[in-house]
C-alpha positions as CSV (number, residue, x, y, z in Angstrom):
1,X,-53.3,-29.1,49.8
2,X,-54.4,-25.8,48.5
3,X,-57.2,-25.7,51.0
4,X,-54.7,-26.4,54.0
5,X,-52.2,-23.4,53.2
6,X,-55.3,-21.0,52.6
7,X,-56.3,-22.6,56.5
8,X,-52.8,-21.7,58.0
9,X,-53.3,-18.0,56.1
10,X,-56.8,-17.6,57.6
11,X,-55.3,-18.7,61.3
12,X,-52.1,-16.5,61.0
13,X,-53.9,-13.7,60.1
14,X,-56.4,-14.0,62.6
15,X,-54.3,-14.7,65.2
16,X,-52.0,-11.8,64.2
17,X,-55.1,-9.6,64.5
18,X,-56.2,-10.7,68.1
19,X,-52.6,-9.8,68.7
20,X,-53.3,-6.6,67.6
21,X,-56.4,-5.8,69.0
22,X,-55.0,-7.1,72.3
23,X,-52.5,-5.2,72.3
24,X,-54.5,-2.0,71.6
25,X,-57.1,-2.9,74.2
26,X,-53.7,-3.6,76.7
27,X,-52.7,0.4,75.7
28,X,-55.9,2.1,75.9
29,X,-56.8,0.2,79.3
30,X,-53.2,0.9,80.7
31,X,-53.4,4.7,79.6
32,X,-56.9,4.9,81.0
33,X,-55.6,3.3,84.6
34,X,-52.6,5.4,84.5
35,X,-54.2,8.5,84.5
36,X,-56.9,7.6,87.0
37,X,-53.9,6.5,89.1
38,X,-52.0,10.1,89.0
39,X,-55.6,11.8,89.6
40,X,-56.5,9.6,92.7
41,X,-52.5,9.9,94.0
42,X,-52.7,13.9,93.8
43,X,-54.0,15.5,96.5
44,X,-57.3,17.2,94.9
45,X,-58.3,20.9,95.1
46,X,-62.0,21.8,94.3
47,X,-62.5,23.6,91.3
48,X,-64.0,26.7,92.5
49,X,-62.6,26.8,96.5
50,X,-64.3,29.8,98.4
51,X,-61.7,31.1,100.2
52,X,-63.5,33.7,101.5
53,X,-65.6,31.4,103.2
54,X,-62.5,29.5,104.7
55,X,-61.1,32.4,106.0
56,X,-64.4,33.9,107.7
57,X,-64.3,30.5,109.7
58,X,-60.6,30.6,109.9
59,X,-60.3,34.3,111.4
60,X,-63.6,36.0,110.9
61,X,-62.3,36.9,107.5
62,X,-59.4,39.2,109.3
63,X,-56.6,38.5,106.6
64,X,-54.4,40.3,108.2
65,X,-54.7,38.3,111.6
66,X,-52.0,38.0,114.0
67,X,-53.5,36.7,117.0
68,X,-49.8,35.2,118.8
69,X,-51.4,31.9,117.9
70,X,-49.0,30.6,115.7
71,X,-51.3,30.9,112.6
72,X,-51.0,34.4,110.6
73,X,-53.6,35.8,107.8
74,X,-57.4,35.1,106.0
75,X,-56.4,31.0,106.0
76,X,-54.5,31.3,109.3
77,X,-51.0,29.7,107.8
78,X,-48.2,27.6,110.2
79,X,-44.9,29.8,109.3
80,X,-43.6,26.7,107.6
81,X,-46.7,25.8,105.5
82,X,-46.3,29.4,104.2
83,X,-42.7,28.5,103.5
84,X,-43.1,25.1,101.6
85,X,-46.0,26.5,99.7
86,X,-43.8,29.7,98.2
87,X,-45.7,32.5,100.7
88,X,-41.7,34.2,101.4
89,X,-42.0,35.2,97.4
90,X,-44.8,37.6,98.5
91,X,-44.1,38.5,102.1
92,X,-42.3,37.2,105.4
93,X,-45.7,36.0,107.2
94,X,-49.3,35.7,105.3
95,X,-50.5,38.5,107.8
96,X,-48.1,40.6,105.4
97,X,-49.4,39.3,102.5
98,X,-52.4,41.1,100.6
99,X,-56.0,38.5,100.2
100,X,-54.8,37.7,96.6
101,X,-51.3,36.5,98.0
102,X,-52.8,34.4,100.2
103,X,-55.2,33.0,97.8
104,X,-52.3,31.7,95.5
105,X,-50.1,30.4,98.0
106,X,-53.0,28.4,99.7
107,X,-54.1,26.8,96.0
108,X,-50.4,26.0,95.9
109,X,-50.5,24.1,99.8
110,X,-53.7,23.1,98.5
111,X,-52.2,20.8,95.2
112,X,-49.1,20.2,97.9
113,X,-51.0,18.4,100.9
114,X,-54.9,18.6,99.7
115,X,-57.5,20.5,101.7
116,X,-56.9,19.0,104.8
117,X,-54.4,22.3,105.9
118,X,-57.4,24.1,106.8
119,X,-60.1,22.6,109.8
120,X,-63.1,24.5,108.0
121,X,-62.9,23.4,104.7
C-alpha cells in the first residue's frame, strides 16, 4: 500500500507540474504572439526616414510649395492629412509650416496610415 500512495504522489505532482509548465509555455507564447500581432497591425515607419529625399521627389525639395495643386510643402500634404495628423498646431497649410514642422507632422501621418501618404517613398 505504501508503494501505491507514494505512486499517486509521484503522478499528482507531475501532473501538477506539466500544468504548470503548460501554463507558462501558454503565457510566454501568448505574450510573444500578442506583441508580434500589435507590431504587424500598426502601420510601420522606417527608423531613420529621409525626408529630405521624399521631399526632393515630392517638390524638388521646395518646402514651401504651393503649386494650386491641392498638395502644399517639402512632403506635398492634402489639407486634410495635415489636419488629422496635428499640422493646424503649427500652421494653417504645411507651405506655412517651417521643414522641422513638417517633418513631425509627417512621422505622425506616418504612425497614422504608414508610408503609403507619399508616392516616392
Amino acid at each position: 500500500m505504501i508503494s501505491r500512495r507514494n505512486d499517486r504522489r509521484g503522478d499528482v505532482r507531475g501532473a501538477r507540474g506539466r500544468r504548470i509548465r503548460t501554463a507558462a509555455v501558454t503565457l510566454v507564447a501568448a505574450t510573444t504572439l500578442g506583441a508580434m500581432g500589435e507590431a504587424v497591425a500598426a502601420p510601420s515607419v522606417p527608423l531613420r526616414t529621409d525626408w529630405d529625399a521624399i521631399a526632393a521627389c515630392e517638390s524638388s525639395g521646395n518646402w514651401q510649395a504651393n503649386t494650386g495643386n491641392g498638395y502644399y510643402g517639402g512632403l506635398q500634404f492634402a489639407r486634410s492629412s495635415w489636419i488629422a495628423a496635428g499640422g493646424l498646431k503649427y500652421a494653417p497649410r504645411a507651405d506655412l509650416a517651417t521643414r522641422a514642422e513638417q517633418i513631425a507632422v509627417a512621422e505622425r501621418l506616418a504612425r497614422l496610415q504608414g508610408m503609403s501618404a507619399w508616392g516616392c517613398a
